[in-house]
C-alpha positions in Angstrom: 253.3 275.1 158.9 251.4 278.1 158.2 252.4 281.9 157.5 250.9 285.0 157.9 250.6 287.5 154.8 249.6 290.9 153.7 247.9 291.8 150.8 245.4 294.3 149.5 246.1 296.2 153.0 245.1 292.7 154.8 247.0 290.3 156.9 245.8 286.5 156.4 247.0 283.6 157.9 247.5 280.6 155.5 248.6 277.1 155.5 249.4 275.1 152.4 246.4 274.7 150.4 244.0 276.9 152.1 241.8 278.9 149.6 241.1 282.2 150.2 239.2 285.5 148.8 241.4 288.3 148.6 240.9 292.3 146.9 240.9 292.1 143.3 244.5 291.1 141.3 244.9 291.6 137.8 245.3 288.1 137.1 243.6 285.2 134.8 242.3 282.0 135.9 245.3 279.5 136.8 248.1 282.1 136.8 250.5 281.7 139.9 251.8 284.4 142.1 254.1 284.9 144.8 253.4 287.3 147.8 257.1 288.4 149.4 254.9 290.4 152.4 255.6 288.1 154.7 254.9 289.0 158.4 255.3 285.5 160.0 256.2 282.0 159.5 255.6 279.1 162.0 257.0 275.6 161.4 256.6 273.1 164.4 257.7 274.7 167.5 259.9 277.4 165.6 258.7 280.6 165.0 259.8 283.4 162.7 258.5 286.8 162.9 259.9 289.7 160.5 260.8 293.3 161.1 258.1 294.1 159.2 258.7 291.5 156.8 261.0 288.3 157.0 263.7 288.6 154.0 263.3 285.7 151.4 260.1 285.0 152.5 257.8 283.9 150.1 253.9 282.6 150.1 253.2 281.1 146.3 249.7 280.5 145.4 247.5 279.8 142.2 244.5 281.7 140.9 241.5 280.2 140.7 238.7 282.7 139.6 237.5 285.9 140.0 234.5 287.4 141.0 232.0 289.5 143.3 231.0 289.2 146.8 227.6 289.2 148.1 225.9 292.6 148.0 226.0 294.7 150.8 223.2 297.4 151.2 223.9 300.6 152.8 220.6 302.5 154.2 220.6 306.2 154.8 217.4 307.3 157.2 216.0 310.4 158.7 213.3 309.8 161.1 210.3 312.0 160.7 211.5 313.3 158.1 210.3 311.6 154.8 213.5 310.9 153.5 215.2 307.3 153.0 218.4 306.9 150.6 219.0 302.9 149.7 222.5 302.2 148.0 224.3 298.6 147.5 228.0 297.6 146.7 229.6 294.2 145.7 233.3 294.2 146.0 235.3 292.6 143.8 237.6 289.4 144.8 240.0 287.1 143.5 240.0 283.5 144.9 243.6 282.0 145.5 244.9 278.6 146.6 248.0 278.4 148.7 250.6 276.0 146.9 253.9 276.5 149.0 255.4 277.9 151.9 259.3 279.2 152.0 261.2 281.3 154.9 
């Protein structure tokens, strides 16, 4: 069984106990949520797709900590012109553990 879900202007597809990094939550370590956008839901041969979203559908996951990604450096160059502009960015993330499935 696994679902598809949008959060933080993402879609991810999950299956019970899948971990995942998704845009920062204001959430502590080991608090649970529940995401209703729910775009799909597939369990064994029947499939469920919602209109955008399937009513009563519900992902439920745990928080497990949050944190920064890797840096990623952005480089600004002009040839033959002397000039070079170096900037980085780490986007935050929370890491979440899938815990249930219901459609």
């Amino acid at each position: 069984m696994y679902a598809v879900i949008q959060t933080g202007g993402k879609q991810y597809r999950v299956q019970e106990g899948t971990t995942l990094k998704i845009e920062k939550l204001e959430l502590g370590m080991g608090d649970s949520i529940e995401f209703d956008k729910v775009l799909m839901v597939q369990s064994g041969e029947s499939v469920k797709v919602g209109l955008p979203f399937i009513e009563g559908g519900k992902v439920s996951a745990t928080v497990l900590s949050q944190g920064r990604h890797k840096k990623v450096k952005i480089i600004k160059f002009r040839r033959r012109k002397h000039h070079m502009k170096q900037m980085g960015h780490r986007q935050y993330y929370t890491e979440v553990r899938i815990t249930g499935i219901s459609a």
